[in-house]
N, C-alpha and C positions, 0 to 999 in steps of 0.2 A: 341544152349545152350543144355548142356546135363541134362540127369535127375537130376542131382544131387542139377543143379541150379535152375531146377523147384520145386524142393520139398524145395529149401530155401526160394523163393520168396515166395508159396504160406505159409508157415508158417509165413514170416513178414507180412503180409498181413493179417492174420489171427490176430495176436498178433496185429497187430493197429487197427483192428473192437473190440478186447476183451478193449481195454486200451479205445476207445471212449466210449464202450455200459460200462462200472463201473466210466463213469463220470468224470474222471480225467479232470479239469480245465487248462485251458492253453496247451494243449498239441496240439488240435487240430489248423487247419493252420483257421485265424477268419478274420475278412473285419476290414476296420480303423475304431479305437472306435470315439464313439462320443464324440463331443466336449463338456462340460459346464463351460464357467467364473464366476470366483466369485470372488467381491473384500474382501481384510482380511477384517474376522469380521462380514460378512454377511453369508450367510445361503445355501449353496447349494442343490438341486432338482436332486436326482437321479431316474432316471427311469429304471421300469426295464422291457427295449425294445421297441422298436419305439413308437410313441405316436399312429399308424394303425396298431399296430401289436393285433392282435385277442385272444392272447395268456393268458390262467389263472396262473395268477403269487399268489394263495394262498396259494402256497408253494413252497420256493426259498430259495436259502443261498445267503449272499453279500462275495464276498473277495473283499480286500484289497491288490494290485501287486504291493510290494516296492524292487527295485532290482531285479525284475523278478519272485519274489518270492509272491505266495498266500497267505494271513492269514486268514481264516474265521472270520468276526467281528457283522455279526448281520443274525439270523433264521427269517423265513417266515413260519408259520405251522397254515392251517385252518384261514387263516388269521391276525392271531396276531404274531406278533411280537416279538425277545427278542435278546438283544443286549449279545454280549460275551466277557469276561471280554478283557480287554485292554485298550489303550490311546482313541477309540471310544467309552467305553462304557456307559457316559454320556450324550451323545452330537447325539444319531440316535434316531430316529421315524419313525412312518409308516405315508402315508398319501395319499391320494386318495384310498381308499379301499385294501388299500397296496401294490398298482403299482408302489408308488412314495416313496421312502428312503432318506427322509432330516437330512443334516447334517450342526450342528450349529457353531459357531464360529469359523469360518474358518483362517488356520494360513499357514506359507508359507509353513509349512512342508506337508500340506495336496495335497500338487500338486502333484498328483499320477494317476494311473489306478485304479478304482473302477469296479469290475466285479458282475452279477448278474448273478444265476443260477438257472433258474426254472425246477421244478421234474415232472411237470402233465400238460398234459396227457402225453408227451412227455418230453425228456431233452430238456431245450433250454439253449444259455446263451448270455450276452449281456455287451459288455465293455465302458467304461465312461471315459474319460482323462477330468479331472479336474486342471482345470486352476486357480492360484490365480493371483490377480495383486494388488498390492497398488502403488499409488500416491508418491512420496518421497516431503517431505518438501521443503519451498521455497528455492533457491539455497543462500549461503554465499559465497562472494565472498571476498576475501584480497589483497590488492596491497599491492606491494613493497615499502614499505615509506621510504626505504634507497634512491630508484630510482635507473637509469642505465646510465652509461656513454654513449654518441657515438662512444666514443676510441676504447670499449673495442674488444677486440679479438672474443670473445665468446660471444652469444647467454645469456641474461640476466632473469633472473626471475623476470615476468610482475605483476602476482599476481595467486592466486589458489583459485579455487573455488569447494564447498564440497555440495554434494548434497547425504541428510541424510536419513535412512530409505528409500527405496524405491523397490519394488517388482514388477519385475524382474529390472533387473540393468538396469539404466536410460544411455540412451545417452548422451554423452556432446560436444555443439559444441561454440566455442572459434570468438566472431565478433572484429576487429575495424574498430571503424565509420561504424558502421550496416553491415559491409562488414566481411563473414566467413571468418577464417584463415584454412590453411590446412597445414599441415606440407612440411617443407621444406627444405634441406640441409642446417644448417652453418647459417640458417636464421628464422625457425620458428619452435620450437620443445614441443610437448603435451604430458606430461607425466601424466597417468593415473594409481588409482589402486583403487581396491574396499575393501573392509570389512567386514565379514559378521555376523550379532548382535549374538547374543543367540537368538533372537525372530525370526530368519533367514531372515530378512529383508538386504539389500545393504546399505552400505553407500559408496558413490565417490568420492574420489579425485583428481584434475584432475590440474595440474599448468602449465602454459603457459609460455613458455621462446621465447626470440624474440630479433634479432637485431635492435635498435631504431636508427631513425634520430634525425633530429634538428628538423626537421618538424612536431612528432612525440608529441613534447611537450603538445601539447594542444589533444591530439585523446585520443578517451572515449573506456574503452575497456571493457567487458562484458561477462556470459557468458550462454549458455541457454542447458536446460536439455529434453529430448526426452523419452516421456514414454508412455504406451499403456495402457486402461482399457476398462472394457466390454463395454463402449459406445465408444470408438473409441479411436484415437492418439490425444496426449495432448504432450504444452511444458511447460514452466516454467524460465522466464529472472530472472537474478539477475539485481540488480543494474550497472550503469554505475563508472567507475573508470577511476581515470589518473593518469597515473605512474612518477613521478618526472625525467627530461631525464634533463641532463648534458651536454652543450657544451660548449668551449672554445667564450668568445666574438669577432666580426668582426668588432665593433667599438664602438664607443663613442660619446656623444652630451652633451649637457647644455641646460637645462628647466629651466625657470624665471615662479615665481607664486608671486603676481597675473600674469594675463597678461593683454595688457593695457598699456597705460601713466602711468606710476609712478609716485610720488610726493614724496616731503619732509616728511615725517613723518610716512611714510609706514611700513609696516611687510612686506620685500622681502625675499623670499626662494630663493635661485640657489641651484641646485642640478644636481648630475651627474646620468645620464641614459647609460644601454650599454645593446647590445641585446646577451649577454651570461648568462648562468645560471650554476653556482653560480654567481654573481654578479662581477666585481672583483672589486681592492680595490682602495676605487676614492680620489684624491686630487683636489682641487680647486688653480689658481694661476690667480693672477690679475699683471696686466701690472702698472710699475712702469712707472709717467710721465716723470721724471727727468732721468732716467736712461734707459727708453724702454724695459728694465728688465722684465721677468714674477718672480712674485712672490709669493709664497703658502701662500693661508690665513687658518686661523684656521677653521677647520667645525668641525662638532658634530660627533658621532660613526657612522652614516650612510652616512656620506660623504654630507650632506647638510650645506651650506654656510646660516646663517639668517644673513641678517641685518634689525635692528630694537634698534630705528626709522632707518628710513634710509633716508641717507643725501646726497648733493650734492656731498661732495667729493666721494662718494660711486661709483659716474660715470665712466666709462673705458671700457677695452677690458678684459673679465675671456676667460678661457678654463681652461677643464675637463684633467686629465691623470688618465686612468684606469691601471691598476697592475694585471692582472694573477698571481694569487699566486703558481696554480700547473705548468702551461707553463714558469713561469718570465717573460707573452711577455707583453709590455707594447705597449700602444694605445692613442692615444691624436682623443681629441678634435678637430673642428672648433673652433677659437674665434669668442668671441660673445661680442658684445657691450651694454653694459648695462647706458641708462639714468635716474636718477633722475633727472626729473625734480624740479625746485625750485625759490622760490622767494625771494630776500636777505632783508633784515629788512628796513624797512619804513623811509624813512627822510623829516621832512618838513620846511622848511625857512619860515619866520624867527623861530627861535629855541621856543622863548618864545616871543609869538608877544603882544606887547600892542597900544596901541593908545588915542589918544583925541574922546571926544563925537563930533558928527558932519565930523571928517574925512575918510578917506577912508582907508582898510588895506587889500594886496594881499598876500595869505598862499600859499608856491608852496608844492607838494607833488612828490617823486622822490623814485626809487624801482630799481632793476636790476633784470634780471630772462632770461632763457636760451629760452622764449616762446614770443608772443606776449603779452604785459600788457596791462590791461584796471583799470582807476582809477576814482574815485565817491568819493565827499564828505556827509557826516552826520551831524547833529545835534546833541551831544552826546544824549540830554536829552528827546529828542522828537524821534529819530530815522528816520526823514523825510532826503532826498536826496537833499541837499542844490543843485550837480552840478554833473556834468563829467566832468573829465577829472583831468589833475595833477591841475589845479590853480583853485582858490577859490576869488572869489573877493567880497570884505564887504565892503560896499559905505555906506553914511550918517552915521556913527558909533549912535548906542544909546546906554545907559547903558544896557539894557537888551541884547544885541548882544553878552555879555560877556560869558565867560561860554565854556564848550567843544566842539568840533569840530574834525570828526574823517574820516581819508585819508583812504580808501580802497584799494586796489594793490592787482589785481586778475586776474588768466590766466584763459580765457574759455575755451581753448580747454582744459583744465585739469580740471574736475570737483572739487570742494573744495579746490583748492590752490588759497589761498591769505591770506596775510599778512595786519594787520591795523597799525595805529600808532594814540594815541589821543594828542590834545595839544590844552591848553587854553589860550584862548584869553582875556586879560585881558583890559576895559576902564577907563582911569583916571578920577577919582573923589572922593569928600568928602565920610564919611561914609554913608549910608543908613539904616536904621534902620528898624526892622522887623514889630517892632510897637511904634506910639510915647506918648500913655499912656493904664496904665493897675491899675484896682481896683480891690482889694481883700478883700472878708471875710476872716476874720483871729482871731484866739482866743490870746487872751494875751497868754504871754512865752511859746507859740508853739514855735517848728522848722518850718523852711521850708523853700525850694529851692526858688531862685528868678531867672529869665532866662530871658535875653538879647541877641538878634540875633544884628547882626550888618556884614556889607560888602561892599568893594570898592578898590581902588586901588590906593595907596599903600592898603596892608592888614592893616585895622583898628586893634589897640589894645583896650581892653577894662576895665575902669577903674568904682570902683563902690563909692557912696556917702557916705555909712555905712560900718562898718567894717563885716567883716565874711569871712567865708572861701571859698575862691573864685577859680572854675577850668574852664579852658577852650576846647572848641573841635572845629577840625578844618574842618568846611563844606563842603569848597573847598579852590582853590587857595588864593580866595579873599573872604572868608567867615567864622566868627569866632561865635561860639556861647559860651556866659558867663554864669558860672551859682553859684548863689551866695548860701552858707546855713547861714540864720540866724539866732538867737529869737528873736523873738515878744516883743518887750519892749515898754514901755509907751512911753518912746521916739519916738522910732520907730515907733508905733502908729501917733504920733505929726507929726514927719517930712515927712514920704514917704521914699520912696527909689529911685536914681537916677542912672541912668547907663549912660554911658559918653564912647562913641566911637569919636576915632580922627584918624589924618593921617595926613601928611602933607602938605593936601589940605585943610582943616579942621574940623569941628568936627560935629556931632549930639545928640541927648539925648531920651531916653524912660525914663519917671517917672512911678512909679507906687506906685500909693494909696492904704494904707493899711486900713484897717478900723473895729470894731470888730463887729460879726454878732449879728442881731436884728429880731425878728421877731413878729408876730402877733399871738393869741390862741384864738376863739374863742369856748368857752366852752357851752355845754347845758347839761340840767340834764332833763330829762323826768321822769313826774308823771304820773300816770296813775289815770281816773278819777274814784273816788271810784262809780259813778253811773250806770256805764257800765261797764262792765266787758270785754269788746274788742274792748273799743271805741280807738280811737287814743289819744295818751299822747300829752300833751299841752307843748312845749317846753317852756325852760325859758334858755334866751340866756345873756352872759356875756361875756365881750371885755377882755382882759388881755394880758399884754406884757408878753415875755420870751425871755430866752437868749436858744441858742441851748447846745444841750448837750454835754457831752466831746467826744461822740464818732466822734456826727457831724463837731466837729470844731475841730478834730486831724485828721478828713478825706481830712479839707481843708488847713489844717497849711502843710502837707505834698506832695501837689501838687506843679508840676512844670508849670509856666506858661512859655508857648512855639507856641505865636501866628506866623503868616504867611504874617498877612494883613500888608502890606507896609505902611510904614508914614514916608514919606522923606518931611517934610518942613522946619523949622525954627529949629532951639537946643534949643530955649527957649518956653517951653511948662507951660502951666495955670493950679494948680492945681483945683480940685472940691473943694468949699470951704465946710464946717462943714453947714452951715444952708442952701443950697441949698439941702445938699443931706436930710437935716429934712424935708426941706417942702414935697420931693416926698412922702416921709415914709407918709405925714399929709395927702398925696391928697390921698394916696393907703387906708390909713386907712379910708378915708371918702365915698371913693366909694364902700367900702367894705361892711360898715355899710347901704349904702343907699340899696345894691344890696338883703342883709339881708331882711332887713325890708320888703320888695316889696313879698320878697318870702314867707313872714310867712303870710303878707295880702290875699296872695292868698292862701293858705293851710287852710288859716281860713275861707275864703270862700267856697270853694269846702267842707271842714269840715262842715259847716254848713248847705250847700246845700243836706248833705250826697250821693254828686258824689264821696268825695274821699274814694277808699276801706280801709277798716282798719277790722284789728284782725286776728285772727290766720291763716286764709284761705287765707289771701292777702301778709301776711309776707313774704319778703325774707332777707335771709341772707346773706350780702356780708362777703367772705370770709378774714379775715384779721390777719397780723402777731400774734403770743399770746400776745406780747408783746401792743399791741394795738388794743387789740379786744372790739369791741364796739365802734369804734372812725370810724366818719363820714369826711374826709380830703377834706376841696376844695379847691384848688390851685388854688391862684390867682395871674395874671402875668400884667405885666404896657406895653405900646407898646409903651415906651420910648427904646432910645439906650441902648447896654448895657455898654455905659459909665455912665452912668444918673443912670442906674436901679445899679450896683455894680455887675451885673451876672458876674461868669466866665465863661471861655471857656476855655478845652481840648489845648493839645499840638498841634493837628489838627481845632480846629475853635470849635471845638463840644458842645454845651449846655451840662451842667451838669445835672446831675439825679437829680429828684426831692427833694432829699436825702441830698442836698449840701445846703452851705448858700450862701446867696447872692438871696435869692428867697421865698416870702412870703406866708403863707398858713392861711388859716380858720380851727379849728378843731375843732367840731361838738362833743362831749363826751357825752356818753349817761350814 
């Protein structure tokens, strides 16, 4: 080297000890700065020089190195502090006796070199690389809800998933069925881009294109985000998706709902199934018996065949034919044979069977069905299992034998199929009568119903002794009920009323006695004795006939008499004469009075005795209509018939309420 190059080196050499000793930042060759992370938003710790380094930092400059370039942003003098205008100049403090330079609300733009430059005793200086990271939002993910063919040529778009905000830009990695994809010629391609906010945060978009199978149809595909913060590596799934995939169908079937034995009377669905997607387009054809013919029956828009009910003829051979609408390729079915089973309507000989009392009579019962039949007879009226099997055999016939009878015709191995048929049995004989006499309280020129049951074989017709307006209703086969509306006329009073069933076997009779209602009052008036003032009042009692009142004897003029109890003997029946039915009224009124008497003897007793309580402390009040308040009622009843006594009875047998005539009372009136 000649002088010339000595005297150049020692002057660069010269000029880099002048440019170190006047401080120039950045020029000199420095070790790697230290790291500090900080997530946006929190608060970074800058120090200024190892945490063992010895060194008096109460007077230092900070810079700020963006693009290589230093900015002075906060003085160290004597220890305080004092920030310089700019985008820092809010947001620094000192802290540890001003070793430590905290800077607050950290944003991504703040990801820089921070340098520190201490003046005493010596220069030192010391560089910071400042790290931000944020988190990016949960990942969204979109499928393709058009979907993708298998045909296609090219590579289909599966769905795209967008992963929002996030600092530094997030990984994105693409799974189906938990399994990563990675890109692949002609077969699997990730097309990515990012975004970058004003706030300089990442947003990712990232869409996944893929050639799909048939197999493909059902695989969940998903996609997950990769990102780093100062506690370590973090990921973040989106949900699962399935993408709509499109194949041409490979075949076709027929599905029967229920499934099971069928029966007559069912909700059957036939529908066509095929394993393509879109579906293609189905017809239904059933097999012509006469002709061996398939023939297309009508379905609904989805290609389902209902029948309902569904019936025997329903039974045959279906199959399916699907229609590709994009290919035109058309696909059939297996035939499939479809049973209703069924059981054909009930027949029993004789049609309409009757007979003699005393003989013998065989019902046969007869059904057809495509299963094994089982048959049982009923009793209509009782519901008791007379037999099994089709025949039915009725020995010693009696009148009560008559009446319904009902064939049952049922397959077991098909639950709830059978079919019944009822038919009545009808035994020859004169009428029978419901009842063969009937007495009523009744008020003169009332209305009211009069009713006649009557039944046998032939059907009895029913005629009446008085005139009035006469309807009839029909029981049964062999059973008529008459019902007469009359007035109550003096006459009618006189005679009774007769009803007359015949046939011609011959005849019966119910009379019925009308008679106007009577009854008994016994009346008391209570004095109070003027010597005591709480003692008990002395009754004073008096007998008196009455006639009931309009309300009572329009309650009874408009009942229907509708007994039960049977009276089949002779057609010539005995009225109740007029002085038989006074004596009873004589014997009721006499035990009435003795029953009286016996009660006051003892009340006068105990009164005397003073055991019986009396006056205001012993009072009760029974509570009683307004209409008859203060009225003491004893009901007294005869334990004669109630042909003898005149009670009535209910269309059912039922005693009447005490409220009716034909039933005598005591009444006590205070």
């Amino acid at each position: 080297m000649g002088r010339s190059g000595l005297i150049c080196a020692f002057l660069i050499a010269a000029c880099c000890c002048c440019r170190r000793a006047a401080g120039v930042p950045g020029e000199a060759e420095q070790p790697d700065p230290e790291q500090v992370e900080v997530e946006v938003g929190g608060t970074a710790l800058l120090k200024c020089g190892p945490s063992h380094s010895p060194g008096n930092f109460s007077h230092a400059d900070w810079f700020s190195v963006h693009k290589e370039k230093p900015t002075l942003i906060f003085r160290v003098r004597q220890g305080q502090g004092q920030s310089e205008p700019g985008e820092y100049q809010n947001r620094l403090s000192l802290q540890d006796k001003g070793t430590t330079l905290s800077l607050t609300g950290i944003t991504p733009h703040d990801e820089r070199i921070f340098l520190c430059q201490g003046k005493r005793p010596r220069s030192q200086e010391h560089r910071i690389q400042l790290r931000v990271y944020k988190a990016p939002e949960e990942p969204l993910i979109q499928v393709n809800a058009l979907g993708i063919s298998v045909n296609s040529e090219e590579p289909g778009e599966v769905a795209t998933c967008v992963g929002r905000n996030g600092y530094p830009l997030p990984q994105v990695t693409w799974y189906k069925n938990s399994q990563s994809l990675e890109e692949e010629e002609s077969r699997v391609l990730i097309q990515s881009s990012q975004i970058v906010e004003s706030s300089g945060l990442y947003t990712l978009r990232s869409v996944l294109k893929a050639q799909l199978t048939k197999e493909d149809k059902d695989a969940q595909f998903y996609c997950e985000l990769s990102y780093r913060l100062p506690s370590g590596n973090h990921m973040k799934e989106s949900r699962e998706v399935t993408v709509p995939v499109f194949y041409p169908a490979e075949r076709v079937w027929l599905e029967v709902e229920p499934e099971g034995m069928l029966k007559e009377g069912d909700r059957v669905e036939i529908r066509c199934l095929a394993d393509g997607n879109p579906p293609p387009h189905f017809s239904i054809s059933k097999q012509n018996l006469s002709t061996r013919e398939m023939e297309e029956e009508r379905t609904d828009d989805n290609g389902v065949l209902v029948l309902e009910p569904a019936q025997k003829e329903h039974s045959g051979l279906y199959e399916c034919q699907g229609l590709d609408l994009e290919t035109t390729a058309s696909l059939l079915s297996d035939q499939q044979e479809l049973v209703v089973n069924y059981v054909s309507e009930v027949r029993v000989s004789p049609a309409a069977p009757e007979s003699q009392e005393g003989s013998s009579l065989t019902l046969t019962c007869e059904a057809e069905s495509n299963q094994d039949l089982e048959f049982q007879w009923l009793r209509e009226k009782t519901g008791k299992v007379l037999a099994k099997g089709p025949v039915l055999q009725l020995r010693n016939l009696k009148r009560e034998a008559g009446g319904g009878y009902r064939c049952v015709a049922s397959v077991p191995s098909v639950p709830g199929l059978n079919r019944t048929q009822l038919i009545n049995v009808a035994i020859f004989g004169s009428p029978w009568m419901a009842l063969r006499e009937r007495k009523m309280w009744v008020k003169e020129n009332s209305v009211l119903n009069l009713s006649c049951e009557a039944s046998g074989h032939p059907r009895p017709s029913i005629v009446w002794s008085v005139d009035g307006t006469a309807s009839e209703q029909d029981q049964d086969p062999q059973s008529v009920l008459s019902v007469l509306n009359v007035r109550v006329t003096p006459e009618l009073l006189e005679t009774g009323a007769e009803c007359v069933a015949s046939n011609s076997l011959g005849r019966n009779t119910t009379v019925i006695i009308l008679e106007q209602g009577k009854g008994l009052v016994l009346q008391s008036g209570a004095r109070a004795s003027p010597s005591r003032a709480h003692s008990c009042p002395t009754p004073a009692i008096r007998l008196t006939s009455f006639t009931p009142d309009s309300n009572r004897a329009t309650s009874l003029s408009t009942s229907t008499v509708s007994p039960y109890a049977r009276a089949n003997s002779t057609s010539t029946e005995k009225k109740l004469t007029e002085p038989e039915s006074k004596g009873v009224v004589i014997v009721a009124v006499t035990v009435c009075v003795l029953v009286l008497a016996v009660l006051g003897a003892v009340l006068s007793f105990f009164y005397k005795k003073g055991k019986l309580p009396c006056g205001r402390s012993g009072k009760q009040e029974i509570t009683l209509p307004p209409s008859r308040k203060g009225e003491f009622v004893v009901e007294v009843k005869s334990d004669k018939l109630p042909e003898e006594m005149g009670l009535l009875q209910g269309s059912n047998g039922d005693k009447r309420a005490p409220g009716d005539q034909g039933e005598k009372y005591i009444d006590l009136r205070h």
